[in-house]
C-alpha positions in Angstrom: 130.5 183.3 99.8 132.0 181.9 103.2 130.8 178.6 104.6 129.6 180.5 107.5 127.2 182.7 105.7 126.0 179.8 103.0 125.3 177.5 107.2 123.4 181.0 108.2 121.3 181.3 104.6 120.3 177.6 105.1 119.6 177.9 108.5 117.6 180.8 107.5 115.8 178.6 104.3 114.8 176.2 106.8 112.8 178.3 109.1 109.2 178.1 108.9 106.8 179.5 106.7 105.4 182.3 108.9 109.1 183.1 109.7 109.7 183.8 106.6 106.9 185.7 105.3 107.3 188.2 108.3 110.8 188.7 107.0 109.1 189.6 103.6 107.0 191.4 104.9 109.2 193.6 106.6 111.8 193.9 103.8 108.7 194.9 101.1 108.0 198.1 103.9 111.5 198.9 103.4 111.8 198.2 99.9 108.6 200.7 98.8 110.1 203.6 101.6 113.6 203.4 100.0 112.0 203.1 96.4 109.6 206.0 96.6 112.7 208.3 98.4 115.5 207.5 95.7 113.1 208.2 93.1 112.4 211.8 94.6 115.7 212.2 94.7 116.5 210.9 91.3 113.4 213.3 90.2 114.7 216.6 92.1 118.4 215.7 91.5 119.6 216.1 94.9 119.9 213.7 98.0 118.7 216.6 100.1 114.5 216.5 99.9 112.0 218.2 102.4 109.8 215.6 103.7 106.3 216.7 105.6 103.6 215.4 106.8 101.9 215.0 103.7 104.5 212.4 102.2 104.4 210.2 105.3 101.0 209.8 104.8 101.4 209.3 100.6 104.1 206.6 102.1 101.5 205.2 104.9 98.9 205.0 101.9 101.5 203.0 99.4 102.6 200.6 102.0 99.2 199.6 103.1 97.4 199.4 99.6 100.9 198.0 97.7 101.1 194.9 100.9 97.6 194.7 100.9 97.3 193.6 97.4 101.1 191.7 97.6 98.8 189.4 99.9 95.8 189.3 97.4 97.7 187.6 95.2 99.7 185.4 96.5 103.2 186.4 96.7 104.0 185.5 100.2 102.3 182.2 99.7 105.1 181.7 96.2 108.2 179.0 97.1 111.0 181.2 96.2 113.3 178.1 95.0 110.7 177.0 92.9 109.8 180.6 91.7 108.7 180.8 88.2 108.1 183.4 85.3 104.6 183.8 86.5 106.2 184.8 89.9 107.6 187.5 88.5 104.1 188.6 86.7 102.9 188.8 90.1 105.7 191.5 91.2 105.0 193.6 88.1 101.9 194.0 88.3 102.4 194.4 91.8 104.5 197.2 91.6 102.6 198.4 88.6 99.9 198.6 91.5 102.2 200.4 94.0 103.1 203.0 91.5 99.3 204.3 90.7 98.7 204.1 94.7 101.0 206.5 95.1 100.1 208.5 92.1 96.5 208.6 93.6 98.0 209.0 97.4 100.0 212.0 96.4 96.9 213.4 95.2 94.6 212.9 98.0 97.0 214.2 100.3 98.0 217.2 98.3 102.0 216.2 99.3 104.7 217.8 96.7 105.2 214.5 95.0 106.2 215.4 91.3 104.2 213.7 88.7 106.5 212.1 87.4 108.0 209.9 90.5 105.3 207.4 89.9 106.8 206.3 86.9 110.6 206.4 88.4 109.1 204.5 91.2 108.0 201.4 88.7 111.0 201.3 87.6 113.0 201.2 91.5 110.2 198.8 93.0 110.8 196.5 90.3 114.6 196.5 91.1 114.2 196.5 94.6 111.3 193.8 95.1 111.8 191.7 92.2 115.8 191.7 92.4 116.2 190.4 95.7 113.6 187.6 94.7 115.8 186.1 91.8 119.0 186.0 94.1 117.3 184.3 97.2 115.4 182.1 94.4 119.4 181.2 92.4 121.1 181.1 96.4 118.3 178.3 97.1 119.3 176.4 93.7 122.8 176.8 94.9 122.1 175.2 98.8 119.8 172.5 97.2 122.5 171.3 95.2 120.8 171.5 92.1 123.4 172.8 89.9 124.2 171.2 86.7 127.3 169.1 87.7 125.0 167.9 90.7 121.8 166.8 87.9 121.2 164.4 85.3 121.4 165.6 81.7 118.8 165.1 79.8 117.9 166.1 75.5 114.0 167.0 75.2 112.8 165.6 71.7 110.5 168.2 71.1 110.3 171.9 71.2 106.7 173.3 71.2 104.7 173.8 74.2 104.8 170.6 76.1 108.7 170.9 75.1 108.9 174.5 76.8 106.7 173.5 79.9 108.6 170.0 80.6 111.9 172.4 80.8 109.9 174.4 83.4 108.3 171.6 85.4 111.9 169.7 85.6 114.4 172.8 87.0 112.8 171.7 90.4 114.0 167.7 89.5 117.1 166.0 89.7 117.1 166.8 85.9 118.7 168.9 83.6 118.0 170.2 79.7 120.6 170.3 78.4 119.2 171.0 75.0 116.0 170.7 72.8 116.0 169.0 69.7 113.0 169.6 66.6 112.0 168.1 63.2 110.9 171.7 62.7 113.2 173.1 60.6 111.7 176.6 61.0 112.4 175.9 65.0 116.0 174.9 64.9 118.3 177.0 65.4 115.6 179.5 68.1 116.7 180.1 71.8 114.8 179.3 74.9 115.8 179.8 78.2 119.6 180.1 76.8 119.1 176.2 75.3 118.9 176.0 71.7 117.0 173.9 69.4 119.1 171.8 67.1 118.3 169.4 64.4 117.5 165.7 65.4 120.9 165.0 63.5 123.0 166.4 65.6 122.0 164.1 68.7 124.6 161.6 68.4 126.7 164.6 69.2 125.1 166.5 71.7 124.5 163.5 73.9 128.6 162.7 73.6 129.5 166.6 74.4 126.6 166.8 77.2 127.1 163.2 78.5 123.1 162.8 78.7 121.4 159.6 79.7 118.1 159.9 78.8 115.6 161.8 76.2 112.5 162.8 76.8 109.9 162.9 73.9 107.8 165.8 74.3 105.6 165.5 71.2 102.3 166.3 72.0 99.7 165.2 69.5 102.3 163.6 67.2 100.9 160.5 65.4 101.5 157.4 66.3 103.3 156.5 63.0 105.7 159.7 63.2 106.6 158.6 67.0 107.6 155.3 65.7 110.2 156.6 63.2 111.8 159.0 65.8 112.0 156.5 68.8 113.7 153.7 66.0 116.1 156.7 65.2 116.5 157.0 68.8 117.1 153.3 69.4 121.1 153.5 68.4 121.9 156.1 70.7 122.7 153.9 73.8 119.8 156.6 76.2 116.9 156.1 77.9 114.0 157.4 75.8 111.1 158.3 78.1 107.8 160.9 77.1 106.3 163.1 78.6 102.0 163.0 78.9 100.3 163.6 76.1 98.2 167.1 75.9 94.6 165.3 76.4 96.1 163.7 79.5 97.3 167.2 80.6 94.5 169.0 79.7 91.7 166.0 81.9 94.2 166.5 85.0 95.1 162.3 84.4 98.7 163.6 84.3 101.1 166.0 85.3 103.9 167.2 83.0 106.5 166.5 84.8 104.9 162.4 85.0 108.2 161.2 82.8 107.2 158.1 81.6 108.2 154.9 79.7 107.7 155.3 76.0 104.2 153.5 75.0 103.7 150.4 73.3 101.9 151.6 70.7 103.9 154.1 69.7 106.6 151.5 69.1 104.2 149.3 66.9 103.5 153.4 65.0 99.8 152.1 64.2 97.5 155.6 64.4 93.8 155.0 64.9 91.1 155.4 62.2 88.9 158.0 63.1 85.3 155.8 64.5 81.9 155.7 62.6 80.2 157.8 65.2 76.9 156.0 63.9 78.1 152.2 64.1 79.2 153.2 67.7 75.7 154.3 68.9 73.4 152.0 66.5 72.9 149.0 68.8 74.2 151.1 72.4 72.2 154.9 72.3 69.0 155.2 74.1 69.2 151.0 74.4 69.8 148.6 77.4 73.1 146.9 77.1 74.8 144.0 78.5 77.9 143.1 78.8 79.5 139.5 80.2 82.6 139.2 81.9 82.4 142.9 82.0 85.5 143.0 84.5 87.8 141.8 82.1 90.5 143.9 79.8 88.2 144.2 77.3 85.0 143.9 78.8 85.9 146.7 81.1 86.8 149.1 78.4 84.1 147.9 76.4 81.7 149.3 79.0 84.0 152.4 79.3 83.1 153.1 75.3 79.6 151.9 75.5 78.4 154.4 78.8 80.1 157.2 76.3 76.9 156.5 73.9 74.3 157.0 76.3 72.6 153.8 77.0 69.8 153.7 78.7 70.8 150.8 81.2 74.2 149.2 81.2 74.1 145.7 83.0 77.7 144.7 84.3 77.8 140.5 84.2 81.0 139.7 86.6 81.9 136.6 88.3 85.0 138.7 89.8 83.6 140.5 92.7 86.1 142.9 92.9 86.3 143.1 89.7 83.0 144.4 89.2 82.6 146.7 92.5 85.8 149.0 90.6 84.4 148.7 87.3 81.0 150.2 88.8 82.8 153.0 90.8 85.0 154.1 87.9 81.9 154.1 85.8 79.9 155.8 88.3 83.1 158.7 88.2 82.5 158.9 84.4 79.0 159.3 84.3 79.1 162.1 86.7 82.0 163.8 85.3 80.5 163.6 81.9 76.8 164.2 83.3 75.7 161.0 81.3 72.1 159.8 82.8 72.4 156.0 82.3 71.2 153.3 84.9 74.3 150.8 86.1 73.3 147.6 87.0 76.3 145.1 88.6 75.8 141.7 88.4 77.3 139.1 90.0 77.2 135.7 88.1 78.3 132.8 85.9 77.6 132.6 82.3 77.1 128.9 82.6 73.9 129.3 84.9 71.6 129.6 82.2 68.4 130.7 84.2 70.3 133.3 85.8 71.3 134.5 82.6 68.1 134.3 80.7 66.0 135.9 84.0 68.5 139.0 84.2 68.0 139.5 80.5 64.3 139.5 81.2 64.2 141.4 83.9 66.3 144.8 82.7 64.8 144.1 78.8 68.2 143.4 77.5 68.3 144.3 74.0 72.1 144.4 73.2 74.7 141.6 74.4 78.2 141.9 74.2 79.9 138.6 75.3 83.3 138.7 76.5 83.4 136.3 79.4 85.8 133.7 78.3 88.7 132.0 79.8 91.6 133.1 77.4 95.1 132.5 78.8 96.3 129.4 76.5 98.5 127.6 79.3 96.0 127.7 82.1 93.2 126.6 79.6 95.6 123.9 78.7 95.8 122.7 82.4 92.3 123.1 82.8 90.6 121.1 79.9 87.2 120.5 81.2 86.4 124.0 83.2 87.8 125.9 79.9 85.3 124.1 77.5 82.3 124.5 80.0 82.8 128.2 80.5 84.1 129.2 76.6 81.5 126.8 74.6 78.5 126.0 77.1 78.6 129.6 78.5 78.7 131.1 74.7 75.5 129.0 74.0 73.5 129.1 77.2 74.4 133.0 77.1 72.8 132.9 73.8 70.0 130.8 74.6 68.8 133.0 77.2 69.5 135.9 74.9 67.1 134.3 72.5 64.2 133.6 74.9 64.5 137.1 76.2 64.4 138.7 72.9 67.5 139.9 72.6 68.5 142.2 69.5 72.1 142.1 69.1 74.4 139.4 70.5 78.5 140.3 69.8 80.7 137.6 71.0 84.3 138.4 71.7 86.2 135.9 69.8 90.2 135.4 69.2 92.8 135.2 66.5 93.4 131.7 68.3 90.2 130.0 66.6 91.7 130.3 63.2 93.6 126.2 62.6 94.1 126.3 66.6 96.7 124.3 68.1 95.1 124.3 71.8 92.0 124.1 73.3 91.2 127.5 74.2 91.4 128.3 70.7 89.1 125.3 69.5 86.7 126.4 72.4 86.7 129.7 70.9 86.1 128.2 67.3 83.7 125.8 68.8 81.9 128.7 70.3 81.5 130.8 66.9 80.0 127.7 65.6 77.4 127.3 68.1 76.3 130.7 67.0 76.5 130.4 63.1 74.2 127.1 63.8 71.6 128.9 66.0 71.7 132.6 63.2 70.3 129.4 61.7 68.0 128.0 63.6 66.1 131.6 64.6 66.2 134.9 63.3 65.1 137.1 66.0 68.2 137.7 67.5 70.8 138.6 65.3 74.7 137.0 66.2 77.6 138.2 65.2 81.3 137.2 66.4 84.0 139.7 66.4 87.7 138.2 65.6 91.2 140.0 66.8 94.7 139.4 67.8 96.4 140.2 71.1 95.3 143.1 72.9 98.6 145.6 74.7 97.9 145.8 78.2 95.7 143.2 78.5 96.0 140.5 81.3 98.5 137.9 80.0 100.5 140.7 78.0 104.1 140.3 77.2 104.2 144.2 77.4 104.2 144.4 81.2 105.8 141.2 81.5 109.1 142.9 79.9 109.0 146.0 81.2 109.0 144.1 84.6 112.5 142.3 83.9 114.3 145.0 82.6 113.6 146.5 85.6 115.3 143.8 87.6 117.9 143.3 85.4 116.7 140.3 83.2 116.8 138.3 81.9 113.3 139.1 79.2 111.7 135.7 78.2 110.8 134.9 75.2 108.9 131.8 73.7 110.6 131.4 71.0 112.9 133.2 68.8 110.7 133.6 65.4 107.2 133.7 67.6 105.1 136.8 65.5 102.0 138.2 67.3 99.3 140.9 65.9 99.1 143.7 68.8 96.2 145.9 69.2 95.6 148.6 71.8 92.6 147.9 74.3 90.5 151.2 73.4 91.1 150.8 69.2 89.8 146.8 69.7 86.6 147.8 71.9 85.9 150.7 69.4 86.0 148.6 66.6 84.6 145.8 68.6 81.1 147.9 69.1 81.5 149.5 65.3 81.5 146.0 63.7 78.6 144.3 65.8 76.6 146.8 64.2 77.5 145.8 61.3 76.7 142.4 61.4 73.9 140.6 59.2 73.6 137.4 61.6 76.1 134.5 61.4 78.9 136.9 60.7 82.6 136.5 61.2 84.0 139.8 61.2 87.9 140.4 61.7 89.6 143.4 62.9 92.4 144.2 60.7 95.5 144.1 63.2 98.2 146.1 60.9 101.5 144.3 60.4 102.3 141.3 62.7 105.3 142.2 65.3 108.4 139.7 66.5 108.2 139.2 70.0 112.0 138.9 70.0 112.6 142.3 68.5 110.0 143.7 70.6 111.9 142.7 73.6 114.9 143.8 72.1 113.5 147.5 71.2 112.1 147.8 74.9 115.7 146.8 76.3 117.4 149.3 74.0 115.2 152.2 74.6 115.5 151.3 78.4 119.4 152.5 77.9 120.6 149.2 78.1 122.2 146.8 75.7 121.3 143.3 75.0 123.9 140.6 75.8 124.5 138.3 73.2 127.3 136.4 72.2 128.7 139.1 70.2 127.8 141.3 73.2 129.0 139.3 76.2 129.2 142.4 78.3 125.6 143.5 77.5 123.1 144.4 80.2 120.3 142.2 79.8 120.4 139.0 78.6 117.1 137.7 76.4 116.6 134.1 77.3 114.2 131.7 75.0 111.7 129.3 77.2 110.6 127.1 74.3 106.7 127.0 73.3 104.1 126.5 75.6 101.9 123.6 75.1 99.3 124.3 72.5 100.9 128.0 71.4 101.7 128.5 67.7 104.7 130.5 66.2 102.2 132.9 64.2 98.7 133.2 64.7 96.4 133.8 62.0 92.9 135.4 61.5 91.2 134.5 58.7 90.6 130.4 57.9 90.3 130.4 54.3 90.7 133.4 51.7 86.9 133.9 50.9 86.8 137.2 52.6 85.6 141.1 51.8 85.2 144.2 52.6 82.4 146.0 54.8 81.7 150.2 55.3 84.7 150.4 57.9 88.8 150.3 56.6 89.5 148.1 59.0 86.7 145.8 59.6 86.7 142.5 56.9 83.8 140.2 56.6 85.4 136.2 56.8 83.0 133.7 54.5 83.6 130.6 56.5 82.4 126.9 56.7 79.5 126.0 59.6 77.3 123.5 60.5 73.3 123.4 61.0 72.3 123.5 64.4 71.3 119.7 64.2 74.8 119.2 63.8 76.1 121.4 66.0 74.0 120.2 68.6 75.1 116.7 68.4 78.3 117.6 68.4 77.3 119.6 72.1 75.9 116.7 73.8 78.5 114.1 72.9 81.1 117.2 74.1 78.6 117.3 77.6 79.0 114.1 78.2 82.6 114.1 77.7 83.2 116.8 80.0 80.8 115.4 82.6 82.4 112.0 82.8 85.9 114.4 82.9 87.5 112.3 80.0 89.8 115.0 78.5 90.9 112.7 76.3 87.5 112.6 75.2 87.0 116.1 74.5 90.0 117.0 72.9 88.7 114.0 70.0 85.5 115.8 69.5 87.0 119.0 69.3 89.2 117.9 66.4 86.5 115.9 65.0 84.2 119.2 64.9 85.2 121.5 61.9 87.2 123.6 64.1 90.5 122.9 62.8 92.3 121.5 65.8 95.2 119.6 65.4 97.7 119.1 68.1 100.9 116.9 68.9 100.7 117.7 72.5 100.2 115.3 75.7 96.8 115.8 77.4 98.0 118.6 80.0 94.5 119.1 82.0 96.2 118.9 85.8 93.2 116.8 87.6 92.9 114.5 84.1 96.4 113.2 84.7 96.3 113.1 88.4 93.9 110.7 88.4 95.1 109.0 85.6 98.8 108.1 87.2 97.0 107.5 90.6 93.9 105.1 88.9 94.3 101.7 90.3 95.8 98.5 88.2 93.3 96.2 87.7 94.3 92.7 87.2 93.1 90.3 84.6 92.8 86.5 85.4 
């Protein structure tokens, strides 16, 4: 093909849309004429045909009816580039259309059509419309510059349906498949689209012969714990491993299959769900009025995602965040109509440490269920800000339950942290502190019941390493880690909310239930897996021309190597797999409450040094070797006067 006619193709691709289907237009008139007169001819054997008036008018009837219903369904509106098998569905039964208007046109106007042209006819449309359609679609490949030496290479992991429709969705991408590979023995070795499936085995090779960069997981609803196994087999290869949605996601319109994406966290970690007590979930949530604090948070927010799934009667949304809360309320607003769930939404704007707030907004909307999740979590800032992080983790926790008490509250869940087992920092003693101050009052009253819910790190969460990494591989490094042998549980946001609701309903009053958060993780390998599956290799110095470098900060003040979540080892088993009941130490509220006004006066008078006694004093565990880090605390002490003794 010369350059001048590929200039006068393009020239020709690039004209607009109503150009183009007037030229289709007029080349389908033509195509049916020549069509129904070479299949006369091939009928009658003879180029030579008498034509009257009666087979101008069979033609007239074909044309019409056969562009009429070309229209109807779409095929001038089709992007011939990005033309697809269901195209060329439309020009069958298209033609198959034409053919049985000209059977019945012939009839009507008694012409000396042969029955049997019909059926030749099919066969010559199809040719004649369809052909054409394939070339302009392969000469528009060709001008796009979308051939294979032009596109990246890529290996789909994968070949069942999401395998077979990423191939489609990606032929209009920069990307290539270049071949499929299955665990499926009974697959391997099948043809699609010319691309066979080979065995897993063979990808060391494949991706040397092919030259791919990158391989895309198309594994649908593959468990968790099979996905881990193929992306560590994966891991050596030196490619980007990147997936494809999953079929749920495909199937609510949240994705799109051709939405390539980095592989997920959790399928890393290979920890599959268990399968939720569908009656722990609704216990204390169906038909009730639920609250939940700090409902704008990680957690809180997909607690409230799970709870409005159960049917409440009334959710109440307790946010300080205003924004936080006004896209809380409009997503759950979406889900409830989508879903066609009848439940009231209430969003609240407030502080857990304004007691009368609290206590008159429980009254109010009859609260009967509390889920308590407003806390101030991130270890470093707490760290900084001594004072503020006790008032709003312990006073808020007790004047949260306080009201809950005096409004007649049912159920109160508090949200606590694998950090109040032997913590090394303050938030974690103000989260222990705060599961004391419950155990006391399960004491002191019995007419609300109190439970507190223990768990690791959440992926995804605000604060989460996972983001974090993904964030400076992207920018080329280096990844920070803490500390080389730092270990951290991981748990994904909806499996800790579902098992957050399933084991309040469990509780008895003064419980400490823990979530069992599967194997602990290293934070160095994890950073190390995400940098190898990201293509790139870690530089070392036994790799000094490695990609991204991983560079250790040291501990933070207050953080621990390995976190733990049970105190002692008196501990057993409740209805769920994965929900254990802890047997711990406590105090009687008397106690408890002495221990709370000493700690109020100590944070009134802001002497940090002060609280931090009383929080190791208190059976919380806390023992630190740490300087006092609370920012205003040693501001004032470096600035404080000298005072002079005579």
């Amino acid at each position: 093909m010369t350059t001048g006619t590929l200039l006068m193709l393009k020239a020709l691709f690039e004209s607009s849309r109503t150009t183009k289907r007037l030229i289709s237009l007029a080349y389908d008139t033509l195509a049916i004429t020549f069509a129904l007169y070479i299949s006369i001819c091939l009928r009658l054997g003879t180029l030579d045909i008498p034509l009257t008036q009666r087979e101008f008018g069979t033609l007239a009837i074909t044309i019409v009816f056969t562009l009429a219903a070309f229209i109807k369904m779409g095929m001038y509106r089709a992007i011939l580039r990005y033309m697809t098998p269901q195209a060329l569905n439309t020009v069958f039964l298209g033609s198959c259309f034409s053919a049985l208007t000209l059977a019945v046109g012939s009839f009507y106007t008694h012409s000396f059509i042969p029955r049997s042209v019909p059926f030749i006819y099919l066969t010559v449309s199809l040719i004649l419309l369809g052909g054409p359609r394939l070339l302009v679609h392969h000469i528009a490949m060709l001008l796009n510059g979308t051939r294979v030496g032009n596109r990246e290479p890529v290996v789909v992991y994968g070949a069942g349906y999401t395998g077979h429709q990423l191939r489609l969705a990606l032929k209009a991408t920069n990307y290539k498949v270049v071949a499929f590979v299955d665990d499926d023995l009974a697959r391997q070795g099948s043809v699609f689209a010319n691309i066979k499936v080979q065995s897993p085995y063979q990808l060391p090779e494949i991706i040397k012969k092919s030259n791919a960069t990158r391989v895309l997981l198309a594994l649908g609803n593959t468990p968790h714990s099979r996905r881990a196994q193929i992306i560590k087999r994966l891991e050596p290869l030196g490619v980007t491993v990147q997936t494809a949605p999953a079929i749920p996601d495909l199937i609510s319109g949240r994705a799109r299959i051709e939405h390539i994406r980095d592989v997920d966290i959790e399928d890393l970690l290979g920890r599959d769900p268990v399968k939720a007590n569908s009656e722990l979930l609704s216990a204390c949530i169906a038909n009730k009025v639920v609250m939940v604090t700090g409902s704008g948070g990680s957690i809180g927010s997909e607690l409230c995602r799970q709870i409005i799934q159960q049917a409440p009667k009334r959710i109440v949304l307790f946010e300080l965040n205003e924004y936080s809360l006004y896209r809380l309320e409009s997503e759950l607003k979406n889900i409830a109509k989508k879903k066609h769930i009848d439940v009231e939404i209430v969003p609240l704007l407030g502080s857990v440490q304004r007691e009368h707030r609290v206590e008159t907004i429980m009254k109010t909307f009859s609260v009967q269920t509390v889920y308590h999740a407003a806390a101030y979590k991130h270890v470093p800032l707490v760290e900084h800000n001594i004072v503020e992080g006790v008032r709003n983790n312990v006073y808020g926790t007790w004047y949260t339950a306080e009201a809950a008490i005096r409004a007649g509250v049912e159920s109160f869940v508090l949200i606590s942290t694998d950090k109040a087992v032997r913590p090394t920092n303050i938030m974690g003693a103000s989260k222990r502190m705060a599961e004391l101050v419950l155990q006391g009052l399960s004491q002191r009253q019995s007419s609300t019941r109190f439970t507190m819910v223990r768990f690791g790190n959440v992926l995804g969460s605000s604060g989460s390493v996972v983001p974090l990494f993904r964030q400076q591989i992207k920018a080329g490094g280096p990844v920070t880690v803490t500390h080389p042998e730092i270990i951290r549980y991981f748990m994904t946001i909806p499996e800790a909310a579902e098992l957050v609701i399933q084991a309040g309903s469990m509780g008895t009053g003064g419980d400490v239930l823990v979530l069992d958060m599967g194997e602990p993780v290293k934070i160095d390998d994890l950073a190390k897996r995400m940098i190898h599956l990201s293509g790139l290799t870690v530089k070392s110095d036994i790799e000094p021309d490695g990609d991204i470098e991983v560079a250790y900060t040291g501990l933070r003040p207050g953080e621990k190597l390995y976190e733990e979540l049970l105190i002692g080892d008196n501990v057993s088993g409740t209805d769920h797999d994965r929900i254990m009941r802890a047997e711990e130490y406590c105090l009687t509220w008397t106690e408890t409450q002495a221990i709370l006004d000493e700690l109020d006066t100590a944070c009134h008078d802001y002497s940090c040094d002060k609280v931090r006694e009383l929080l190791m004093i208190a059976p919380t565990g806390y023992t630190t070797q740490e300087e006092l880090g609370d920012a205003v605390w040693l501001h004032k002490s470096r600035s404080a006067p000298l005072r002079v003794v005579k």
